[in-house]
DSSP file (Angstrom, degrees, kcal/mol; ACC not computed):
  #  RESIDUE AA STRUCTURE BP1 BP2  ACC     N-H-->O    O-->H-N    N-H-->O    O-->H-N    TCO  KAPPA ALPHA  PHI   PSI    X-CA   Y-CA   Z-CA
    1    1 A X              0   0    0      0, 0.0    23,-0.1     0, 0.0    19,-0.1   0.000 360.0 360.0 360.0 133.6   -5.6  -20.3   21.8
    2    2 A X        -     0   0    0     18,-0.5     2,-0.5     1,-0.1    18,-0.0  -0.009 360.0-126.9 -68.2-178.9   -8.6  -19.5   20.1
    3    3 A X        -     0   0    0     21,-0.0     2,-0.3     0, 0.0    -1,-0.1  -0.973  29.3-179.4-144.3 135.1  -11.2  -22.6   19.7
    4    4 A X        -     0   0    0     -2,-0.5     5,-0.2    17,-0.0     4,-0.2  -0.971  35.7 -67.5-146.2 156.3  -12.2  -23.2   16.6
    5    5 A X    >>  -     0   0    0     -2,-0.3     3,-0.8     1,-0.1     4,-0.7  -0.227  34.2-127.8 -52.2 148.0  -14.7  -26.0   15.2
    6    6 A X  T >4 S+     0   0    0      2,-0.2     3,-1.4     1,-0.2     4,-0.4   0.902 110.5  52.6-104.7 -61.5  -13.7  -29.3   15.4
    7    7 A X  T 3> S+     0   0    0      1,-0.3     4,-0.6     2,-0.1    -1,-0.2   0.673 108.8  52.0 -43.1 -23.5  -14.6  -29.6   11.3
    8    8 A X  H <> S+     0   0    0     -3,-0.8     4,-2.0    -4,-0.2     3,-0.3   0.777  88.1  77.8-104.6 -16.9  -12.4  -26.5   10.4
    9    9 A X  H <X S+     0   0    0     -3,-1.4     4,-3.1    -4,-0.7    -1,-0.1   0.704  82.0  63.7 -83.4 -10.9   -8.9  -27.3   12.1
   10   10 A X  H  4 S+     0   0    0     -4,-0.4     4,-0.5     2,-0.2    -1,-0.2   0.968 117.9  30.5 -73.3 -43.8   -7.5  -29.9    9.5
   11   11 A X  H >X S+     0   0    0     -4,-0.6     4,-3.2    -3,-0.3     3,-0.9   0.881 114.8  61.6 -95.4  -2.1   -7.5  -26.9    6.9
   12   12 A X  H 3< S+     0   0    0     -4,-2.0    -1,-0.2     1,-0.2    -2,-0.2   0.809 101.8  49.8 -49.5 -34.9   -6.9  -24.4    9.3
   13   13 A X  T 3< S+     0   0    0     -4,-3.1    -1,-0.2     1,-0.2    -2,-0.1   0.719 119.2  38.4 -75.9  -3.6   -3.7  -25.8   10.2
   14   14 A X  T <4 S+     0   0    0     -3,-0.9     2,-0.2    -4,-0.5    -2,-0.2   0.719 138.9   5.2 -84.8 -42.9   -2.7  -26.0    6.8
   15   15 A X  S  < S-     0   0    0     -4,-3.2    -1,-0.3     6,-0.0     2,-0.1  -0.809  79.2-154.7-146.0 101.6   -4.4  -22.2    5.2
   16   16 A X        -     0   0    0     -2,-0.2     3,-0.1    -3,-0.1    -3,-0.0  -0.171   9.3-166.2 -29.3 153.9   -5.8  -20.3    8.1
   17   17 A X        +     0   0    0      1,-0.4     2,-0.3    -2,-0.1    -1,-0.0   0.347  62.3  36.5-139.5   5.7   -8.4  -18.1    7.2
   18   18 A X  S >> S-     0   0    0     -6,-0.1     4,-1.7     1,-0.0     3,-1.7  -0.953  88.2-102.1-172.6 134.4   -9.1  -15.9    9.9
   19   19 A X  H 3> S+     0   0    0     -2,-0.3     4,-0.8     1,-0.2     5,-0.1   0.794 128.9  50.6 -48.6 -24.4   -6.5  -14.0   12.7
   20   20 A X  H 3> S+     0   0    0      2,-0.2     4,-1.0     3,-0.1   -18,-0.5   0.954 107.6  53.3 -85.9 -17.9   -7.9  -16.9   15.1
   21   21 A X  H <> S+     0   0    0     -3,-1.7     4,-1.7     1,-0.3    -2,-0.2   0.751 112.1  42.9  -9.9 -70.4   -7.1  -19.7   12.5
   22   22 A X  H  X S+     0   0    0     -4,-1.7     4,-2.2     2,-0.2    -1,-0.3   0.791 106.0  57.5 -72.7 -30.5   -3.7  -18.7   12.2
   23   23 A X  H  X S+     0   0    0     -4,-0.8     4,-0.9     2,-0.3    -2,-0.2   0.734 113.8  49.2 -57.9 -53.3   -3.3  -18.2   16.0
   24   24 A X  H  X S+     0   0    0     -4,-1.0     4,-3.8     1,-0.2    -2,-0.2   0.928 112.4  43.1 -73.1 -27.4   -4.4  -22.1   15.8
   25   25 A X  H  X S+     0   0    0     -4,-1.7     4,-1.0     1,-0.2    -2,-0.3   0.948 113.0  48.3 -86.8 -32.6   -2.2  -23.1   13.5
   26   26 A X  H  X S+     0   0    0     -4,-2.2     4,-3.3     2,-0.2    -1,-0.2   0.880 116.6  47.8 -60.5 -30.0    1.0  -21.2   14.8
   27   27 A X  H  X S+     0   0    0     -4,-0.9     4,-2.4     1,-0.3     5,-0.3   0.978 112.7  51.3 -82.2 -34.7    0.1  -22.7   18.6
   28   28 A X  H  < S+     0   0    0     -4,-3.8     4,-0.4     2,-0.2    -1,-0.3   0.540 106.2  49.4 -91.6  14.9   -0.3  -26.1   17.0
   29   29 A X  H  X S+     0   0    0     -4,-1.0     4,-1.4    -5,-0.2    -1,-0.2   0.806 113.2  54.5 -40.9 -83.4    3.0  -26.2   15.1
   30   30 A X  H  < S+     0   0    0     -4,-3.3     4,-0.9    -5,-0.3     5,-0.2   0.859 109.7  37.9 -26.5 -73.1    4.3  -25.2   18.3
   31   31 A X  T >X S+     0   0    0     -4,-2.4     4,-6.5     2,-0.2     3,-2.9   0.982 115.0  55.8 -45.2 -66.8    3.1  -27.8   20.5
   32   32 A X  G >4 S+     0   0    0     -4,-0.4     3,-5.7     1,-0.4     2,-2.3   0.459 111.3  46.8 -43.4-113.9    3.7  -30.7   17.5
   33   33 A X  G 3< S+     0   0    0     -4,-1.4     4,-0.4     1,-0.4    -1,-0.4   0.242 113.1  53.1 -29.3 -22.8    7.6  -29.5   17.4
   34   34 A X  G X>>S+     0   0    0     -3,-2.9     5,-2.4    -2,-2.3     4,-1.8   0.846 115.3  40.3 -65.1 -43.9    7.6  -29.7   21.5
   35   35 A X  T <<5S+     0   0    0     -4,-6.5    -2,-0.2    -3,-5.7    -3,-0.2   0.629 113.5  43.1 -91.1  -4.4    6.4  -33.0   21.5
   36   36 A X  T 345S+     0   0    0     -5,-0.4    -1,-0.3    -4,-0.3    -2,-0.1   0.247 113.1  50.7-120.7   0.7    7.8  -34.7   19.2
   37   37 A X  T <45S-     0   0    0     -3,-0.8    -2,-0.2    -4,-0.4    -3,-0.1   0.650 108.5-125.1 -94.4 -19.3   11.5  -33.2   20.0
   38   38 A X  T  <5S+     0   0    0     -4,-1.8     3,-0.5    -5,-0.1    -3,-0.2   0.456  85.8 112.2 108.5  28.6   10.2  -34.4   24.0
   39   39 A X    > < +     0   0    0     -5,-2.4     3,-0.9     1,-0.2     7,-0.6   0.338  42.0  94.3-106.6  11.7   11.1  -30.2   25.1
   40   40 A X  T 3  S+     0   0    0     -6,-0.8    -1,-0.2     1,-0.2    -5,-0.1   0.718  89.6  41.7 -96.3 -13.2    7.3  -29.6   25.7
   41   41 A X  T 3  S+     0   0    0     -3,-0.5     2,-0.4    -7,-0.1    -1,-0.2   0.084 101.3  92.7 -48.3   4.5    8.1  -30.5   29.8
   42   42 A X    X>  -     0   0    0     -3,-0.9     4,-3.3     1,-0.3     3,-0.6  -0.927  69.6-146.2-135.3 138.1   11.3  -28.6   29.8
   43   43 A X  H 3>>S+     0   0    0     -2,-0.4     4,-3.2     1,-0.4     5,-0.5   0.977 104.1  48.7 -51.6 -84.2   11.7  -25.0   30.8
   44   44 A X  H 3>5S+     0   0    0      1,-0.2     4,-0.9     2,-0.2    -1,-0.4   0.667 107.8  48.3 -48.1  -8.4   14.2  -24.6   28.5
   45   45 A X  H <>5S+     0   0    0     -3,-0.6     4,-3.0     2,-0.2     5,-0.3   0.820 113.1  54.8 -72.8 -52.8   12.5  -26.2   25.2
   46   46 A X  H >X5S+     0   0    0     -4,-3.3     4,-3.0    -7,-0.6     3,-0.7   0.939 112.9  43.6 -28.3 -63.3    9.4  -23.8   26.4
   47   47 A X  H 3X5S+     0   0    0     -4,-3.2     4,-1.7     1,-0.3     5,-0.4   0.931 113.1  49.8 -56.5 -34.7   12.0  -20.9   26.3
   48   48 A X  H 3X<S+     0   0    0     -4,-0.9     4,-0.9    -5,-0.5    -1,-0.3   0.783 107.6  50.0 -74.0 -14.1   13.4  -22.0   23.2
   49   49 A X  H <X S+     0   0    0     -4,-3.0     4,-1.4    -3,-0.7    -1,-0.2   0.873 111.0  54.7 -76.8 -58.6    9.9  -22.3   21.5
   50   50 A X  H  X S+     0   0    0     -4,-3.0     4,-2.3    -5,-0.3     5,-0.2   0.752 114.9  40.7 -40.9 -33.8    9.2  -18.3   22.9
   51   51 A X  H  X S+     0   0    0     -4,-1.7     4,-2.5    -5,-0.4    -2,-0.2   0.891 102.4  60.3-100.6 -24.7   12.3  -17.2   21.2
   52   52 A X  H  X S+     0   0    0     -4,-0.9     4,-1.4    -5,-0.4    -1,-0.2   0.974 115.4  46.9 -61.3 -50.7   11.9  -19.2   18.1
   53   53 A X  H  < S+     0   0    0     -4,-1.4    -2,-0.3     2,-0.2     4,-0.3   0.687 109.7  48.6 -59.6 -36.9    8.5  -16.7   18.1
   54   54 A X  H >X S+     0   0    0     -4,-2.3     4,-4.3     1,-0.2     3,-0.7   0.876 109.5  44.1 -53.1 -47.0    9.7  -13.9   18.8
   55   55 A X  H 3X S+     0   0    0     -4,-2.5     4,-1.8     1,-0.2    -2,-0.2   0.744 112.2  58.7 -85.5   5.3   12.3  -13.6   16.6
   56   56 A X  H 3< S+     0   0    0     -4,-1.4     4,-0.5     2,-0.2    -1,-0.2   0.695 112.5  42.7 -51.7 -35.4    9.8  -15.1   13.7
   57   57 A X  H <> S+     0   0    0     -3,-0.7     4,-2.8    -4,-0.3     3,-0.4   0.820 107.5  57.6-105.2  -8.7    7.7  -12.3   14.4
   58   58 A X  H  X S+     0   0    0     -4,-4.3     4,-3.1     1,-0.2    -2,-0.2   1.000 117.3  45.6 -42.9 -58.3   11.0   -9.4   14.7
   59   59 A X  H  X S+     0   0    0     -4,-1.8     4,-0.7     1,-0.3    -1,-0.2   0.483 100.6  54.2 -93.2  14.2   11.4  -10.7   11.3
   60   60 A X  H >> S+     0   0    0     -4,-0.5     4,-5.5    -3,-0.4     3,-0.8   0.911 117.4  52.4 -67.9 -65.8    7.7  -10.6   10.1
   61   61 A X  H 3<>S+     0   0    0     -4,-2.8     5,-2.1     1,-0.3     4,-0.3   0.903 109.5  43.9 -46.7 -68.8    8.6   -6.8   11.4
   62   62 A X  H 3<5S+     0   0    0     -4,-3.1    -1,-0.3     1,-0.2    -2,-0.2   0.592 119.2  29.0 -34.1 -44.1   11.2   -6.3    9.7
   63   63 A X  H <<5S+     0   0    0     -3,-0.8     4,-0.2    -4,-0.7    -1,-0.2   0.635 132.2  23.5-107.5 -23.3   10.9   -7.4    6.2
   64   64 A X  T >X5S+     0   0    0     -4,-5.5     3,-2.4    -5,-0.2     4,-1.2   0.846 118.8  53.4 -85.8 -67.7    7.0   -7.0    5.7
   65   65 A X  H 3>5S+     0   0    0     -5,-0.4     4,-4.1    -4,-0.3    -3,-0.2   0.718 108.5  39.2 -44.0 -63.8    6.1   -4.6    8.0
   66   66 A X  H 3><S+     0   0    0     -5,-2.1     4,-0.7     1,-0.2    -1,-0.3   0.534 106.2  66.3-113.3  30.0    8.2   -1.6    7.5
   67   67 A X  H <> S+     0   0    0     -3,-2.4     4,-0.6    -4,-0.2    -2,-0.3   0.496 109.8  37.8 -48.5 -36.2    8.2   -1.8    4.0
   68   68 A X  H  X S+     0   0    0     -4,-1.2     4,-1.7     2,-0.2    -2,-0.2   0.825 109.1  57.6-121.9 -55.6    4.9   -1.1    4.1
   69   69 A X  H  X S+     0   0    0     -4,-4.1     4,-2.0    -5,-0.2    -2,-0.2   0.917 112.6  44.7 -57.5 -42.1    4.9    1.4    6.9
   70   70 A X  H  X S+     0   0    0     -4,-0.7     4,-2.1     1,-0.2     5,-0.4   0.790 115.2  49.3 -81.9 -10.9    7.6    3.7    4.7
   71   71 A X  H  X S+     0   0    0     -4,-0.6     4,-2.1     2,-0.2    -1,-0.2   0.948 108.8  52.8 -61.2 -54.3    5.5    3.2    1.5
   72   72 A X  H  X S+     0   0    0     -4,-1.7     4,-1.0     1,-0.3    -2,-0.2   0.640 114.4  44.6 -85.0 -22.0    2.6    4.2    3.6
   73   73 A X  H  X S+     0   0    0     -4,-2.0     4,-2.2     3,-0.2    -1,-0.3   0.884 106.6  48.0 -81.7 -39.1    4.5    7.1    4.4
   74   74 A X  H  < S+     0   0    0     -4,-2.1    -2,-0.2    -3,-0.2    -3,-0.1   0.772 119.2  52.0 -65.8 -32.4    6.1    8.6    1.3
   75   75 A X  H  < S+     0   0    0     -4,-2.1    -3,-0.2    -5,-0.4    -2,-0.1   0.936 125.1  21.0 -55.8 -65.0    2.2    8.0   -0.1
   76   76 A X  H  < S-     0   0    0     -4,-1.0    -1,-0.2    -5,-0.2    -3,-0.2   0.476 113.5-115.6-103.2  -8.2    0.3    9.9    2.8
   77   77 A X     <  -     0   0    0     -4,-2.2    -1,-0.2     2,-0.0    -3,-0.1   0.369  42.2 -61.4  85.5 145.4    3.1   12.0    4.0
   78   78 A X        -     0   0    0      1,-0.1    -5,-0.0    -3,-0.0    -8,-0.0  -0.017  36.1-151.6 -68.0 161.8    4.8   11.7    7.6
   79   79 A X              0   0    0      1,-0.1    -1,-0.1     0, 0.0    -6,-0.0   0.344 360.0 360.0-125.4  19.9    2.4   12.5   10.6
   80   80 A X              0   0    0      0, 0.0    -1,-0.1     0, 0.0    -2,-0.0   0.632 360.0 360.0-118.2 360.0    5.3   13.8   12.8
């Protein structure tokens, strides 16, 4: 997790501002939702925490991502 000034994490964890920002605020999210269901000592919460993230960021892919990659293709034309 990136380390970020002591001064800056209240609004980072609210509006990030910067890719390590968000990086804090996704890890402390995380953690909070471990510890406060008690699953931040249990293999399985851990896993379930991993998968909750992945498939957050499949669906990051999915609905931003390659939108934006086939825009970016009909614009600039394919480069295979």
């Amino acid at each position: 997790m990136p380390y970020i000034k002591p001064e800056d994490r209240t609004r980072a964890a609210k509006l990030p501002e910067t890719p390590g920002e968000l990086n804090y605020a996704i890890t402390t999210l995380v953690v909070d939702y471990l510890r406060s269901t008690g699953k931040d000592s249990h293999y399985a919460g851990l896993n379930e925490a991993i998968g909750a993230l992945e498939c957050a960021k499949l669906e990051l892919y999915r609905r931003v991502v390659v939108p934006h990659e086939i825009w970016a293709c009909q614009r600039n034309g394919d480069v295979y």
